[in-house]
C-alpha positions in Angstrom: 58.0 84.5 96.4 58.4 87.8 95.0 61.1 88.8 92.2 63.1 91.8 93.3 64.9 94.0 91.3 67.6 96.9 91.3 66.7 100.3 90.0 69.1 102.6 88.4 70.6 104.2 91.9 70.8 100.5 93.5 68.2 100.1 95.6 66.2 97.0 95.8 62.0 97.0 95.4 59.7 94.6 95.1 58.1 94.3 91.8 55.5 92.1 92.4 53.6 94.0 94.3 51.7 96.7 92.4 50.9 98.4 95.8 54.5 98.6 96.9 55.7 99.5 93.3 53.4 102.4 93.7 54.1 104.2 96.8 58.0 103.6 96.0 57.3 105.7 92.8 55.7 108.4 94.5 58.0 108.5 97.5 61.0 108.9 94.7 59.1 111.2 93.0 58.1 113.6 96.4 61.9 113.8 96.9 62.7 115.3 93.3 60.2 118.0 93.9 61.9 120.8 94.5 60.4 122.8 97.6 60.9 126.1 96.3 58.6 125.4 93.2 56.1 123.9 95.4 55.9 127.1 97.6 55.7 129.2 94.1 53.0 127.0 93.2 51.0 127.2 96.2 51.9 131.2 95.6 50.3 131.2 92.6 47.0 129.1 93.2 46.5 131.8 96.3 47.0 134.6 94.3 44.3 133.5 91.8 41.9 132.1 94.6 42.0 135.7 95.9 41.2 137.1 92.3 38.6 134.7 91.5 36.9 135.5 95.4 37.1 139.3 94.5 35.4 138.6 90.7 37.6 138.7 88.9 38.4 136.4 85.9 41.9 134.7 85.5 40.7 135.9 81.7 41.2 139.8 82.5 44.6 139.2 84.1 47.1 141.0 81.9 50.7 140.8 82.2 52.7 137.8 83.3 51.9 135.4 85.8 53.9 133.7 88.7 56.0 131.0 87.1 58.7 128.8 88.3 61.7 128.3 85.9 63.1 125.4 87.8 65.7 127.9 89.7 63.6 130.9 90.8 60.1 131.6 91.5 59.1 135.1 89.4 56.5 137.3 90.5 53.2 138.8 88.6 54.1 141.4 86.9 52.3 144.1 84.9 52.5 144.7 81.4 55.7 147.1 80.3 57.2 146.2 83.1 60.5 144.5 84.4 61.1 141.7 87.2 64.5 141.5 88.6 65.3 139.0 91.5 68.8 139.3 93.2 71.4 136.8 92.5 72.1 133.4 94.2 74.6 133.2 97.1 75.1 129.6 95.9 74.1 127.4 93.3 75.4 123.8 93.1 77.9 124.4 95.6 79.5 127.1 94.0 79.7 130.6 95.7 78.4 134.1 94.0 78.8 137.6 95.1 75.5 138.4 95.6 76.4 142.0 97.4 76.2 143.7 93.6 73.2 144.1 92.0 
């Protein structure tokens, strides 16, 4: 019979089955990704796919590269240059005037 055990949010898995174990971790851990960063991601591996497919090396690229900083995806941007993304209309339930820029 298997031991079962509680983790930190209450729910009950089965730790003696490495199998189980497994595809409970990476279930927990698909739900903490944050879609947003996922789609930035995928944003920037096409970006460079296209680069690399036209010659060019991620070497030469100058400036700064897509990034995610856990609350907004940021675009390439050339070098003496400014990127500006408009304001939430919510973050963590609370509301923002996002009319102003």
């Amino acid at each position: 019979m298997a031991r079962q055990q509680s983790n930190e949010s209450g729910e009950v898995f089965d730790t003696g089955n490495y199998v189980l174990n497994t595809l409970y971790y990476i279930n927990k851990l698909n739900e903490s990704v944050n879609p947003e960063a996922i789609k930035c991601l995928e944003r920037k591996q096409q970006e460079e796919l296209q680069r690399l497919s036209a010659g060019a090396q991620l070497e030469d690229q100058q400036g700064c590269e897509i990034s995610w900083d856990s609350l907004l995806c940021w675009p390439r941007t050339p070098p003496a240059t400014l990127a500006t993304l408009p304001c939430f209309e919510e973050l963590n339930g609370i509301r923002y005037d996002s009319s102003r820029e």
